[in-house]
matplotlib code that plots the C-alpha trace (Angstrom):
import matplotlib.pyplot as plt

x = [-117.8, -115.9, -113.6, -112.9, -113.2, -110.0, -108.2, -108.4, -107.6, -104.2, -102.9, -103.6, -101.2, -98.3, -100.1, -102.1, -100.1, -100.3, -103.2, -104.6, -102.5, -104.7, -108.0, -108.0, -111.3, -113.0, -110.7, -113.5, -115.5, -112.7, -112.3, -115.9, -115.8, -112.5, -114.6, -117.0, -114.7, -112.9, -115.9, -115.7, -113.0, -110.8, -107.6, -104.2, -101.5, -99.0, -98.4, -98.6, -96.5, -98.1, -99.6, -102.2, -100.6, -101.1, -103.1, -106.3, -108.7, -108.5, -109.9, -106.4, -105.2, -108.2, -107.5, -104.3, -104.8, -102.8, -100.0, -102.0, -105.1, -106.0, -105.1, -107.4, -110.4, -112.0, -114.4, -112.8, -111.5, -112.7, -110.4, -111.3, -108.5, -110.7, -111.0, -113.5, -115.4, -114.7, -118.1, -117.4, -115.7, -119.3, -121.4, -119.0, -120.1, -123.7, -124.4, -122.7, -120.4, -123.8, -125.4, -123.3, -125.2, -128.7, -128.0, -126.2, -122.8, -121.6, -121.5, -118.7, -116.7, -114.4, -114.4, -111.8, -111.7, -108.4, -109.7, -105.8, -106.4, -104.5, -103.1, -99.4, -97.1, -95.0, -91.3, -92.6, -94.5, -97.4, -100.5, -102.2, -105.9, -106.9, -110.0, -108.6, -108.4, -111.5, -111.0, -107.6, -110.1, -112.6, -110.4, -108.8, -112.1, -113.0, -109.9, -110.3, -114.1, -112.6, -110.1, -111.5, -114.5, -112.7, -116.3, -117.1, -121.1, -120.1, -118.1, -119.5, -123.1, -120.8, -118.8, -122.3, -123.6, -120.6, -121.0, -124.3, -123.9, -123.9, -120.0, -120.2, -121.3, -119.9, -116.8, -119.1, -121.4, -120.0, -121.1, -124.6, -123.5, -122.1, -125.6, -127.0, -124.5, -124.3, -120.6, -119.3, -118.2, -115.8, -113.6, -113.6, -112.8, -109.5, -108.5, -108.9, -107.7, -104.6, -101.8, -103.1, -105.5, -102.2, -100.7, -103.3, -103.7, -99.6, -99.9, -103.2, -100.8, -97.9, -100.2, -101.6, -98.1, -96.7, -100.2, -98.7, -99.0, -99.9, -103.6, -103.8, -107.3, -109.9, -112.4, -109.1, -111.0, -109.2, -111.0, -107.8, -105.7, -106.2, -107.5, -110.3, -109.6, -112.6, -114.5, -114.9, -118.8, -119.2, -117.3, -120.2, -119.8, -116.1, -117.3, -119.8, -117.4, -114.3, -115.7, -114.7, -115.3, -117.4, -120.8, -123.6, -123.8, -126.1, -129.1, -127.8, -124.9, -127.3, -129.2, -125.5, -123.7, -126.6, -126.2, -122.6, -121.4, -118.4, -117.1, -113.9, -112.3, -111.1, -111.5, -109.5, -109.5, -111.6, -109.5, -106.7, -105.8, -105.0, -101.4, -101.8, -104.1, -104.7, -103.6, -103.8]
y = [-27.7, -25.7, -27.8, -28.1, -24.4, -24.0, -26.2, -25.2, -21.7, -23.3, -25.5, -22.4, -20.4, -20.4, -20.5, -17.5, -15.1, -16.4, -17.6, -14.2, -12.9, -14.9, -14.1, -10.9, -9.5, -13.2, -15.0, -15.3, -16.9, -19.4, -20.0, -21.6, -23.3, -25.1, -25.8, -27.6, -29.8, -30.7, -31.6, -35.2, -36.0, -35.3, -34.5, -35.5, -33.7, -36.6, -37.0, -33.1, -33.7, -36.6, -35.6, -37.3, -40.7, -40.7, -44.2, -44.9, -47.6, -50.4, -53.8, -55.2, -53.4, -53.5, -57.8, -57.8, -58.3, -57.1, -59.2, -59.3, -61.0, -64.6, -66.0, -68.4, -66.4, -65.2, -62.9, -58.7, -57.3, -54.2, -51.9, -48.9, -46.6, -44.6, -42.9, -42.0, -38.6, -37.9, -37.7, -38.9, -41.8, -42.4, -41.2, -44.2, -46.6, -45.6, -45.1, -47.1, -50.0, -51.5, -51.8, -54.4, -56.7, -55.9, -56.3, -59.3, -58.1, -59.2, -62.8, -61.6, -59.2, -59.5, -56.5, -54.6, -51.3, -50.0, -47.5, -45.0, -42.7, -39.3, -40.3, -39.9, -41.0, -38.3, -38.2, -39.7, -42.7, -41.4, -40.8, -37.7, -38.1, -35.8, -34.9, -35.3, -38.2, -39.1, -40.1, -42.0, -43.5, -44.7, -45.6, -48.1, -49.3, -50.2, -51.9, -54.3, -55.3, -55.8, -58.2, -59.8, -60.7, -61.9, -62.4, -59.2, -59.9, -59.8, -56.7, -54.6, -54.0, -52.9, -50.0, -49.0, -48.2, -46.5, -44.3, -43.5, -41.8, -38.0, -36.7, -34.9, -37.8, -40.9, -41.1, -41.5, -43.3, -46.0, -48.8, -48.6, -50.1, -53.6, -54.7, -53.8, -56.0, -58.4, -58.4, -58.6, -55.1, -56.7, -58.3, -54.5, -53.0, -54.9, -54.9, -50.8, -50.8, -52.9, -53.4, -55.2, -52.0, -49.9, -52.8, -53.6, -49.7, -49.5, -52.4, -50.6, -47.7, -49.1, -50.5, -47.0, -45.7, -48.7, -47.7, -47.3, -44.7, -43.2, -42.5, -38.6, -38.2, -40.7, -42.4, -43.9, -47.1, -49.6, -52.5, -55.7, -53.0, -50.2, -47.0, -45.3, -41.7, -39.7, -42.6, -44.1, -43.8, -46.2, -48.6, -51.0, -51.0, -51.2, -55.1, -55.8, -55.6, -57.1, -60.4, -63.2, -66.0, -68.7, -67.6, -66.0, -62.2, -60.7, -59.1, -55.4, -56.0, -56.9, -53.3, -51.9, -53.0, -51.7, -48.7, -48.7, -51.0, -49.7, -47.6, -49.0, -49.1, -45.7, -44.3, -41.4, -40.2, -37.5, -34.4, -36.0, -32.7, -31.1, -30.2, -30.7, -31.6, -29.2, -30.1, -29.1]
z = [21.8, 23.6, 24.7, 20.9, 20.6, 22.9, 21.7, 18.0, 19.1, 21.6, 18.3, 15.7, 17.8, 16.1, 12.4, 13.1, 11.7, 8.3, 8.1, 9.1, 6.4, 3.9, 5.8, 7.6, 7.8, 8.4, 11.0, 12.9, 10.7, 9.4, 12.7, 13.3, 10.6, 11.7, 14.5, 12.5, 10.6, 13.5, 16.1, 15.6, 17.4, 20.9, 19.5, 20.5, 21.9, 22.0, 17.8, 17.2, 14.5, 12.3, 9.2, 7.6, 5.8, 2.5, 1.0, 0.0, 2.4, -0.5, -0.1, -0.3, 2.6, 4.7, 4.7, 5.7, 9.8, 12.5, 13.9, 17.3, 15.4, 15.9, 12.6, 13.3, 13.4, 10.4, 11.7, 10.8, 13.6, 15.0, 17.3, 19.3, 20.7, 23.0, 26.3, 28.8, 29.2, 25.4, 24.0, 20.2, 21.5, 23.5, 20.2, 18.6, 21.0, 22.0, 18.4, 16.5, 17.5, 19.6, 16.9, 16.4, 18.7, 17.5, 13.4, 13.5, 13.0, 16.1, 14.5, 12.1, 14.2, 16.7, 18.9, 21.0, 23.1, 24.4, 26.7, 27.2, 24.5, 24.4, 27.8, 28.5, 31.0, 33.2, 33.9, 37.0, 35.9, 36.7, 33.9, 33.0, 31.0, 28.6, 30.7, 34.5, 37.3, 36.4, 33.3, 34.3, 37.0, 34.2, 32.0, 34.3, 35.3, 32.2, 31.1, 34.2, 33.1, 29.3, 30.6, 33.6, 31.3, 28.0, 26.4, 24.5, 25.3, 28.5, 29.2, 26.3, 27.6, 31.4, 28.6, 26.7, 30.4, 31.2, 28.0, 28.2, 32.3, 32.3, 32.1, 35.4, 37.4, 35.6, 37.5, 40.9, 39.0, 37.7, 40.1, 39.1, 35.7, 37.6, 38.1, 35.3, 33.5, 35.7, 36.6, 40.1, 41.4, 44.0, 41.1, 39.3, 42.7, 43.2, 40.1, 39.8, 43.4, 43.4, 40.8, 38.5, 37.0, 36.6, 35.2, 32.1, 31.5, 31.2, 28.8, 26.6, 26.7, 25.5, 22.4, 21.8, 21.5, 19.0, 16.4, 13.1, 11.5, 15.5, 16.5, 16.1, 17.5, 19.3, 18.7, 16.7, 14.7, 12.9, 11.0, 10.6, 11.1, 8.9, 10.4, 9.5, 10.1, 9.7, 8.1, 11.4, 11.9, 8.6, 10.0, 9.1, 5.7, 5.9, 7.6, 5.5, 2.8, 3.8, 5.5, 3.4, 6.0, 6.0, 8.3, 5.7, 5.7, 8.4, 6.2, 6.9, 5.1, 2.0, 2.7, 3.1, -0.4, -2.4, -1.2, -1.2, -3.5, -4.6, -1.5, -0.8, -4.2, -3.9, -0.6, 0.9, 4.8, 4.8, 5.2, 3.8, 1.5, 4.7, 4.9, 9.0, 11.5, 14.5, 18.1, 21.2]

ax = plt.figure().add_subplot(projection="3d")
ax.plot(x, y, z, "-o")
ax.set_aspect("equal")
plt.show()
C-alpha cells in the first residue's frame, strides 16, 4: 500500500495544482481515496500516456482470438501479463487463476503467463524490474519453468509456489518450489544461468510491448485477446460465457450464468469514465 501510496503521489505531480484548485481543503482525503481505487494493480510507467480505450467487453469481441492462438484449439485462451513481487498479480494467481484446476475450468482453458511486466530495457540492453534484481531474477526463472515444461499442469503448480513465498525471501527462496513441483532445478538453473533465460525474457518482453491497446497496469488479463482491465478478478465468468466448443460446461459455469447471465452484453472497464489513469 504504500508502494501504491508513492506512486499515486509521483504521477499526481504535475495535476496537483488543479486538482487542488477543485478540492482544497480535502486533498488529503481525495488522495486516499485515489489510493483505494487504484490498489488493485502495479501500475506502469512505460504507457504513461495511454488512456483508457474506449469499447465495451461484448461477446462478439471476446471470440475473436489472438493471431498467436492455436486455431485449432477451442478451448478460450487465458493470458496473464504479470511480474514477480507484485502482490495483485500473486492475489490473481493464488486466488483466482488456480482455481482453475480445482473447478474444472482447466478442461476448457488454455493458459498462459508472461512473467516481464512493467519491465523495460535500458539504452544499454540491460532490464530494469519494477521491484529490483530480484524481481528480474524471478521473473526469468519463471519464464524458463513456463517454457522448459510446455504442459501448463506442469509448470503452473512451480508459479503458484512461487507466488505464495513471502516477498522478502522469494528471490532466495525459490528452489524449495522445484521439489515441490517436481521439476528438475538443474534444467531451471542453466536456463536462468546461461543465455537462453535472457533470451525467452527478451522474447516475453517484446510481446508485452506489441499488446494492443498496451498493458497499462499488471496483473494485465486478456481472455482470446480482449483485456479485461479492472474486470480481471471475474475472469471466470468471462470463460464460462464465451466457450462455444465442444467439451460440456464444467458445473461452475452452470452456478456462474445464473448469477450472471447477462454480464457481457454491455460491459465497460471499470474506471473507464476516467479521463487518465495515474502512473508512476
Amino acid at each position: 500500500m504504500i508502494c501504491c501510496f508513492l506512486m499515486l503521489i509521483s504521477g499526481f505531480g504535475k495535476r496537483k495544482r488543479a486538482l487542488a484548485m477543485e478540492f482544497p481543503k480535502n486533498w488529503f482525503l481525495f488522495g486516499i481515496l485515489l489510493i483505494l481505487v487504484q490498489a488493485e494493480t502495479c501500475f506502469s510507467s512505460d504507457h504513461s500516456d495511454s488512456g483508457v480505450l474506449e469499447q465495451s467487453l461484448s461477446l462478439e469481441i471476446l471470440n475473436k482470438s489472438p493471431e498467436t492462438y492455436k486455431e485449432t484449439s477451442e478451448n478460450v485462451l487465458v493470458e496473464l501479463y504479470s511480474e514477480s513481487l507484485c502482490p495483485f498479480c500473486a492475489n490473481f494467481i493464488v486466488n483466482y487463476l488456480s482455481h482453475f484446476f480445482d473447478n474444472g475450468l482447466i478442461e476448457i482453458v488454455d493458459i498462459r503467463i508472461i512473467p516481464f511486466g512493467n519491465a523495460h530495457i535500458n539504452s544499454d540492453g540491460s532490464i530494469t524490474c519494477q521491484h529490483g534484481p530480484d524481481e528480474c531474477k524471478l521473473n526469468i526463472i519463471q519464464t524458463c519453468a513456463i517454457n522448459l515444461w510446455p504442459n501448463v499442469t506442469q509448470w503452473f503448480p512451480f508459479i503458484l509456489c512461487l507466488e505464495s513465498l513471502p516477498r522478502h525471501t522469494a528471490a532466495q527462496q525459490w528452489t524449495s518450489c522445484v521439489k515441490s513441483s517436481n521439476l528438475e532445478l538443474s534444467r531451471i538453473a542453466e536456463c536462468y544461468e546461461g543465455p537462453l533465460g535472457d533470451k525467452l525474457e527478451r522474447r516475453f518482453a517484446d510481446e508485452t510491448f506489441s499488446l494492443k491497446p498496451p498493458h497499462q497496469y499488471v496483473p494485465w488479463v486478456l481472455v482470446n485477446g480482449t483485456p479485461l482491465y479492472d474486470d480481471y478478478e471475474s475472469v471466470e465468468t468471462y470463460v464460462c460465457q464465451v466457450y462455444k466448443g465442444p467439451k460440456p460446461l464444467p458445473a461452475i459455469c452452470n452456478s456462474i450464468m445464473d448469477i450472471f447471465p447477462l454480464r457481457l452484453k454491455n460491459v465497460r472497464p471499470k474506471g473507464q469514465n476516467m479521463s487518465k489513469r495515474i502512473f508512476s
